[in-house]
Every structure is written in C-alpha cells, then in structure tokens.
N, C-alpha and C positions, 0 to 999 in steps of 0.2 A: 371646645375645639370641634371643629366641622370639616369634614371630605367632599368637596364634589368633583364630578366626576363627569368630565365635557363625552355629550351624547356622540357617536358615530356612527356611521351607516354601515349597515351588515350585511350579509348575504342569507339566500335563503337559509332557516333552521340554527337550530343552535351552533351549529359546526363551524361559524361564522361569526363569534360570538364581539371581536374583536376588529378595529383596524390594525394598519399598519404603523399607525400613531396611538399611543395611547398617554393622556393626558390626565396626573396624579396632582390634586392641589390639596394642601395645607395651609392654611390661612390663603395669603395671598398668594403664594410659594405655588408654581405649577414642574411638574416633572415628566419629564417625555421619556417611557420604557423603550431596551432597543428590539430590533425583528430577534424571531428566534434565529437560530443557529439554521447554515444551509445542511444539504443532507448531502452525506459523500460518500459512495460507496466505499466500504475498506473490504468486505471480503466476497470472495464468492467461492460458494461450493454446486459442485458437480454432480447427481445421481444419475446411473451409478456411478462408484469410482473405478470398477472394471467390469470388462467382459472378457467373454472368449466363444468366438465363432468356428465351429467345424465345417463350416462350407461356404463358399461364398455366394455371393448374391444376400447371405442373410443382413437382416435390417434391425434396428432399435429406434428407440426414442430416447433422446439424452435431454436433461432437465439441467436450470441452476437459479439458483438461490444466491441472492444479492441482499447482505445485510451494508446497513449504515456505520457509521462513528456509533451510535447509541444500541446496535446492535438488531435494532430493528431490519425486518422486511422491507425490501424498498419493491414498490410493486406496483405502475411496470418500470421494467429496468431495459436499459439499451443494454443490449448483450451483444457480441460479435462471438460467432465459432471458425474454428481452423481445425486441420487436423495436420500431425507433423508429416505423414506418409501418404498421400493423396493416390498413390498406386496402391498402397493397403486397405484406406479407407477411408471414403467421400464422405462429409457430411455438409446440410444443407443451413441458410441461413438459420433455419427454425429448432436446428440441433437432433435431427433425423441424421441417421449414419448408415450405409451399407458397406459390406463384407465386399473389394475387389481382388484384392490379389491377397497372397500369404505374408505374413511378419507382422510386425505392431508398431501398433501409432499410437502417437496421444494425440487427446483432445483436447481441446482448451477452448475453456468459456472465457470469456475476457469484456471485464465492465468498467472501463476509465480507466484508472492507472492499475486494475488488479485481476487477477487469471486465477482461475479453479482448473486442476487437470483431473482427468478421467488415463483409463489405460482400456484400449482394445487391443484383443491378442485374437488371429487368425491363425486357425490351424487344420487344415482340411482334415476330416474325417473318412475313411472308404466307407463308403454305403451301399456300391454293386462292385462287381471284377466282369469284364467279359475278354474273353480269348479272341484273339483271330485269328480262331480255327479252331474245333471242337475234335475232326479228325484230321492226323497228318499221315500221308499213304505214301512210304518209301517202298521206290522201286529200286534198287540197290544199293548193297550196303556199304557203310560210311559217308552218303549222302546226308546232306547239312542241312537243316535250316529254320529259321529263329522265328519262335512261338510268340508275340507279345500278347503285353495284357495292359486292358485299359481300364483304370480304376476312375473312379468316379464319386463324389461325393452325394450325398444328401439330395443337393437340388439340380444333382445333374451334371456338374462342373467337372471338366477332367482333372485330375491331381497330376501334377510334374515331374516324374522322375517317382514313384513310390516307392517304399520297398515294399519287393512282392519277392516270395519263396517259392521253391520250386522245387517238387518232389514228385520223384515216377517212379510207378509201384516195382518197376521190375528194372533195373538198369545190367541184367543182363544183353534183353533188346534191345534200350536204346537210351542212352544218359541225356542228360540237360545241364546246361550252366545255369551261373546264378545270371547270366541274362538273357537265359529263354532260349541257347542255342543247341538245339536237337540234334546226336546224332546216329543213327542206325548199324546198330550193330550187329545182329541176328537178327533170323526169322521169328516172329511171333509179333504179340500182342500187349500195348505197355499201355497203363493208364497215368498222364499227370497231371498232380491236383496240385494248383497256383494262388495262391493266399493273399492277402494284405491287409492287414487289421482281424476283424470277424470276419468277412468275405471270402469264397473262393470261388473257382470254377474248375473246370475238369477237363482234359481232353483226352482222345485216345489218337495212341502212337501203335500206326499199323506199317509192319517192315515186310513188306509180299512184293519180290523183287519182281521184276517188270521189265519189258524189252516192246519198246512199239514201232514197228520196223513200214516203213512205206517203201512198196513193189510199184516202180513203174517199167513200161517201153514205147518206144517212137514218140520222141519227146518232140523235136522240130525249136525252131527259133524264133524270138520276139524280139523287137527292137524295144529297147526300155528308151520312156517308161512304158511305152503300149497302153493298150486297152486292157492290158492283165486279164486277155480273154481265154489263152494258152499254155504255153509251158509255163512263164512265171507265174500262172494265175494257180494252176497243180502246184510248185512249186511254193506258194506261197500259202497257200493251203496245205500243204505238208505241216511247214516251218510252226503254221497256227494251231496243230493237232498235237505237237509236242512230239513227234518223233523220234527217236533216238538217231533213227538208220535210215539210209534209202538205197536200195538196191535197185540199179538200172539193167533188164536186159534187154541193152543194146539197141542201136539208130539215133544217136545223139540229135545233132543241131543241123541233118543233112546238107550242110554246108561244106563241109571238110575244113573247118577252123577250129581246131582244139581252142585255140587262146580265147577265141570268142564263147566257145561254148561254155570255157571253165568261168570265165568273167561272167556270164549268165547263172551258173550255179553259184557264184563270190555276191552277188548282188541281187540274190534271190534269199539263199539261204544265210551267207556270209562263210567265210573264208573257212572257218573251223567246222563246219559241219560233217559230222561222216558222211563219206559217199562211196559208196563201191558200183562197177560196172560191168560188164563183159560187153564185148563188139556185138556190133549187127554188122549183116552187111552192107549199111552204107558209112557205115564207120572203119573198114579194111583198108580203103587208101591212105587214112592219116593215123593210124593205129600205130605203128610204129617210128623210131625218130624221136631227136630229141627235145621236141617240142609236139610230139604226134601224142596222139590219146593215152596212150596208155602211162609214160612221162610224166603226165599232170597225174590221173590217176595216182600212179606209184607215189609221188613226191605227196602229194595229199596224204597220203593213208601214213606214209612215212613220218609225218607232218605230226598229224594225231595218233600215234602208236598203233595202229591198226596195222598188227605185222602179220603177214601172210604166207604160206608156201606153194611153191610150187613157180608156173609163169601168171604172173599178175592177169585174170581176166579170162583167161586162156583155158590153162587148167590151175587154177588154184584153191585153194581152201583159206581160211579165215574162223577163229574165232572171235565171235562178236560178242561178246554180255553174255559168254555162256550160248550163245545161239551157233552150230556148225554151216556154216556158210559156204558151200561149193561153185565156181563160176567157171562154166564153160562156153566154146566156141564153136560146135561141131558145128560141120559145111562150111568150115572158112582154113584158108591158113594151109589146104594141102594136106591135112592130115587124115587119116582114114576116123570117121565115126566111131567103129569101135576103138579108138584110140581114148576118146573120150570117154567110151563107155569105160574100158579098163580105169581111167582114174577114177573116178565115180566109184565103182563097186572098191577098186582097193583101198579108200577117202573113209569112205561108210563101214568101212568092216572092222575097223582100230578106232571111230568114232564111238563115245563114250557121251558124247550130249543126247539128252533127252529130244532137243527141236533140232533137226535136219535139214536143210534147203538145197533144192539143185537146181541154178539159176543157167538157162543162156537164151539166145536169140529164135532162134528159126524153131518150125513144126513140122512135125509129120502132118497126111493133111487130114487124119481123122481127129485130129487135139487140138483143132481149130474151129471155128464155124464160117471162116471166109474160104475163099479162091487158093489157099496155099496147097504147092505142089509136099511129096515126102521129099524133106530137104536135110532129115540130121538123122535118120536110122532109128529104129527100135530099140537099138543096144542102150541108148544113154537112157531113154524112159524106165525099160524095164528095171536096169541097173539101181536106181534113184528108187523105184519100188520098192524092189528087193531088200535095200538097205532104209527101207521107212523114212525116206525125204520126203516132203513136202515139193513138189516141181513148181518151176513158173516161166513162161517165155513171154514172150513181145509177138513183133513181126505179124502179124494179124491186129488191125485197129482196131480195136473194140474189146468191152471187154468178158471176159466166158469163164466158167467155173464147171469142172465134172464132181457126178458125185463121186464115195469111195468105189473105189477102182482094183480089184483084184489083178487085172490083166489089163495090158496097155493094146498092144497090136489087135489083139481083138475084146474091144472094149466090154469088159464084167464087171457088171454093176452091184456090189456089196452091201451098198447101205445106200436109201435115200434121203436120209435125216439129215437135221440141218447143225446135228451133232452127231460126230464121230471120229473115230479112233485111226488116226495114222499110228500104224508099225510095220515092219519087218514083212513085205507081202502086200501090205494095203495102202493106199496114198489117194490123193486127188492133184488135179493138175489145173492151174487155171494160168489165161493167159490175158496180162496186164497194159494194153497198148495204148491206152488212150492220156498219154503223157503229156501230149497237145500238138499235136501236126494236124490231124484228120481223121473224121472217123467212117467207118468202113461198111457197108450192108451185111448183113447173114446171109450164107448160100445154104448154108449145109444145118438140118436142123435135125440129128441126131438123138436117141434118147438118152445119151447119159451127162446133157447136158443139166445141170442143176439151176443154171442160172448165165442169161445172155444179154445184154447191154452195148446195142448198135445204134445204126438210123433206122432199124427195121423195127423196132420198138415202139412204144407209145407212151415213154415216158420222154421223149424230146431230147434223147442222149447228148452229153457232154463230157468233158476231160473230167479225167479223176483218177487218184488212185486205191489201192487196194494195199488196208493197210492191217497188221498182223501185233495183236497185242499180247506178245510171247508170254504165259507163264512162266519164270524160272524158281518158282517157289520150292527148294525141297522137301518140305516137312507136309505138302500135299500137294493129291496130284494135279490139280485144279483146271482148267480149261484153257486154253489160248482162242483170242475173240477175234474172228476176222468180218472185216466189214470193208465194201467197195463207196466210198462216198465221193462225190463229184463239186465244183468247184461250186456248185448254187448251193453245197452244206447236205444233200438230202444221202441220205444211204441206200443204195441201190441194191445190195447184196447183205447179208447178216449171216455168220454163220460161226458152229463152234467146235475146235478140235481139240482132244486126248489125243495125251503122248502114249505108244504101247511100247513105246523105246524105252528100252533097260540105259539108264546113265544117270553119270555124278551130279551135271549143270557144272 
C-alpha cells in the first residue's frame, strides 16, 4: 500500500506548510481535509480590574486581553472602549482614561459579541486648604462674617462642598459655625484653625472695635450723573473708604431744596446711610418745615435708630458707636452764643465716652485761615475744650488743622506733634469745608496752624474729606487715625490722637 500526497504551493517558511486544500490518497481513493476552525473571540479580560483616583485630572493606561474558543491570545484584536460615566471619566479609543469629575464608572473593553469590565472609583483627596482671609478685623461687636476655605486636591482641582472643621482657640472672642460664620463677641484676639483631611490653615480673628467717621462742610450741588467732580465725587469717596458716619457742619446744596439735596445724599450714599448735620447759614431759610432740612434729617436718623436729644442740629447730642456727638448752631436761630456754649459744657460734664466731638458751622476769625469775621463767640470753643471734645466747623473753604491747643481766644500751642493727647483743657480744632462747592485762598497764616490745604497751596487743592478712625477699644488705650484725603485718593494731612478722657465707650 502506497500514500501520495498531491504537492501545493506554500508561502514563505514553514509557517505555510499547507494549502487550503489538502489532498490524502489511498490507492486510487483521494480525500480532501476541511480548513481549520475560524477563531472567535469568547472572552476578554481587562488590567486592571480597578482603580481609585484622589484627584482629578489623574490618568491610566487600561489594557485587554482577547482569548479564542481554544483559549488562545488572539493578537491583534479589534477592541472598542466606553466608559458608563463620561462626566466621571473619559477614556480614549486606545483604553487611556482620565479622572474628570467625582463618582465611578465602568469600563468596558468589548470584542465582538463579548465585554471585559474594569471599575474606576474617583474620590478627591485635600492636598492644600487655603482661607479667604488669614486676618478678620471686627470693628464691633456682634458683627458677622463668613470665613470660607478652598480645599484643593493633589493636582490642583477644587473639591465641592468638603468637609472642613472649624475650631477657634478662644470662643470667648468670637465663635464660628460649622460653615465658616464668624461672629464677635468681645474684645481680644482668637485664633481658627480650619482642617479637611490632613490639611489645615489658620486665621486670626481680631475684635478691636472701630468707628470711621467722615467730617465734611460747604458741600454745594451736582447734577447726576456729573462729572463726579464735587460733592458726589466726596461723597462717593466717603461711601469707598468704608465709613460708618458722616458729620456735616452745615451749607448743604445752597440751593434751598432739601428734597433735592437729600435725593443727592440717597444716590450718592444710598438711603440707609448715617448722616448727621447742623445748619450753615445758607441752610436757615429751609431749615425748618415740614419738608425743610431738618425733617429729612430727623426722619433719617429716626429711620436708622440714631436717637438723639436735645433740638435735632441745633443743640443736640447723639450717641454714635460709643462716639459722643454734639451739634450746634451758634450765630443762627436768634439765640445768644453763650446759649450754645451752656449746652456744650452741661453735654460734656455727665459725658462718659472716651471720644468727644463739638460740631457747627461758623468761626471765630482766628480758627480759620480765610476772610471770616468773629461770627459764634468764644464761649462754645473754650467750652468743647474744657470738656476735651474734639471741635470741627465748615464755613471757610478749605481745609486747616491746629495743633493741641491749651487756650482758644488766645491761641496756646501745647503740643506740635503729629500725635497727641485730647482731654479735659486740651483739644485741636480743624475746619473741614471743601465738601465740593469751591475752594477758597489762605489770608491769615498764623502759627498754630499744623496743617493748611487751599488754592494757596502747591499741592493743586481739591474736595476731600477729613475722616477720623475712632478707637473704641476698651481693653487698650490705643490711638484714633485722622487723615484728610481728597477725591484723586492722595492724604493730605495724617495725624494721631489719645483719649485723656476718663469713660466706659
């Protein structure tokens, strides 16, 4: 018995050893073998079968493995990837994956009719905390306001809503919520340290009660919007400096239109803002009445609790944040000067605040440096001295600062420093006029002027006010900052005052 065995053409090397026909004879007898089996993928696996990313942006390389029916590697294999959460996390035709948002997705390789899955799980990790705000500086107490923290991951990414803890070392001063909401309770100094994971940061809570009070006078009127060259342009310049208060003494909108003049402070400052004033004299004709200056005034102060005694403007007092606030009129109204003085000294003698102020309109003509005649007496100066106020008028354009002051009618110059001590005997008097009408030349260049700001100047004078950043700290005695700054921002004047006034705040 003999085999032969019909020759066929191969391909290159052994690997080709065979057609696709292959022809088996036995005698005469020939047999045709059939192809092999095709190859079908059945399974696929996935490396790895998980992760877990703490931040996003992070990336991998995901693999799969495609075996046959026989179990073999099929290699290469058409593969397709998906992932079920495409907001969680993108992967590329090639099975590259990144980390975008938080939660888990699967993966799936998929070859013909069969899927290998994998599991990614995102979970940010904190890897910085930063505050916004390192210090928070209450200027009185029970003022609010909310600490946040931005936690961050590994490569930088913000985390959503974290939990972050929040503890401060001392919650006698000033407590915190669990979401960041600060609020002042006492005087001193708190530290809180803010956590999320391993991370923290730290801020300090400082409660140093505070009063920043803006002196103007001879305010004049703008048509809005203007060139916000003048009164609203002071005015809006206040509002930016953070103010609490603005004391006006007197010569409003010299128009004689209260209504207009208050709609000028409503759309400068806005409706809610303090504002206290005394008359000038160009303000006597519409002062009274029930739509005249003082009407708006009253119903304003009424408005924001700012309750007062006495006649509103006139002669009255006012506590403001702890600051004693006196506002008079002398030379208007018929009444005798020392009329004024008398409330003055009897105001200041049962006063128990540490900061003092004795506000009105007009000057004697040495406590000016322009052309004013003696228009309000000595009495109310020395008065306000005597009882360690703080003075301030208008009515001269421009603005002037004495230094401390022993004696008024004949000016004694105590201190030329550009810190000192108002009490009981010693004061300074400056007068604040450039609220935005015009400003006025220097006649009178006396020496116990400290500091003068006209046209006669060389600094190119403009409106501004002069504005007082009360100390009300009791647990020290600390300084109240006064500075004259003008509407182009520059500070004109610097200077700093001790209280030697015995009181509570």
């Amino acid at each position: 018995m003999s085999f032969r065995i019909s020759p066929v053409a191969v391909g290159a090397g052994l690997s080709a050893i065979f057609s696709s026909l292959l022809f088996l004879s036995c005698g005469d007898a020939e047999i045709t073998l059939a192809d092999p089996p095709t190859r079908i993928a059945t399974s696929v696996s996935v490396f790895p079968l998980a992760l877990n990313f703490g931040a996003l942006g992070r990336t991998s390389q995901f693999t799969a493995t495609v075996r046959d029916q026989a179990g073999t590697i099929i290699d290469p294999a058409n593969i397709s990837w998906a992932t079920s959460s495409p907001s969680v996390i993108t992967v590329s035709p090639t099975g590259f994956i990144t980390a975008v948002g938080v939660g888990e997705s699967t993966i799936t390789a998929t070859s013909g009719s069969v899927t290998g899955r994998a599991m990614v799980t995102v979970m940010q990790v904190p890897a910085s905390l930063e505050l916004s705000d390192t210090i928070l500086r209450f200027s009185e107490l029970g003022d609010t306001t909310h600490l946040n923290a931005t936690v961050k991951d590994a490569n930088g990414s913000i985390i959503m809503n974290p939990i972050v803890r929040w503890v401060t070392s001392d919650t006698v001063v000033a407590s915190i919520s669990a979401e960041g909401l600060v609020t002042a309770i006492t005087e001193g100094t708190s530290t809180t340290i803010v956590s999320s994971g391993l991370v923290a940061d730290t801020a300090t809570l400082v409660v140093h009660p505070r009063v920043l009070i803006a002196f103007i006078a001879d305010q004049g009127w703008e048509e809005a919007p203007g060139s916000l060259a003048g009164p609203r342009a002071v005015l809006q310049m206040i509002k930016n400096e953070g103010a609490d208060l603005v004391v006006h003494q007197g010569d409003f909108d010299y128009l004689d239109n209260p209504v207009a003049w208050m709609a000028q402070i409503n759309q400068s400052l806005g409706p809610n803002y303090p504002y206290l004033a005394s008359p000038g004299n160009h303000d006597t004709l519409r002062w009274n009445g029930s739509t005249g200056y003082r009407a708006l005034l009253e119903s304003r102060a009424t408005r924001l609790n700012n309750a007062w005694t006495g006649i509103y403007g006139e002669m009255s007092s006012i506590l403001f944040k702890g600051v004693r606030i006196l506002m008079g009129a002398p030379g208007y109204f018929g009444r005798s000067n020392e009329t004024y003085a008398e409330y003055f000294r009897e105001q200041l003698a049962v006063s128990e605040e540490r900061w003092r102020f004795c506000g009105w309109h007009a000057n004697q003509t040495l406590m000016q440096t322009g052309g004013k005649d003696d228009e309000v007496g000595w009495g109310v100066y020395e008065a306000c001295r005597e009882g360690g106020a703080i003075i301030g008028t208008g009515h001269d354009h421009v603005y002037s600062r004495t230094y401390l002051l022993s004696n008024m009618s004949n000016p004694t110059i105590t201190s030329t420093a550009d810190t000192m001590t108002v009490a009981p005997g010693e004061t300074f008097v400056f007068v604040s006029g450039l609220g935005g009408l015009d400003i006025r030349e220097q006649i009178r260049y006396d020496p116990w002027w400290a500091s003068v700001y006209n046209t006669d100047t060389d600094q190119d004078a403009t409106y501004g006010a002069l504005f007082g950043d009360f100390d009300m700290a009791t647990k020290s005695p600390g300084l109240t900052h006064f500075y004259f700054k003008n509407i182009r921002g520059e500070v004109i004047d610097e200077f700093w005052i001790a209280s030697g006034n015995t009181g509570t705040d």
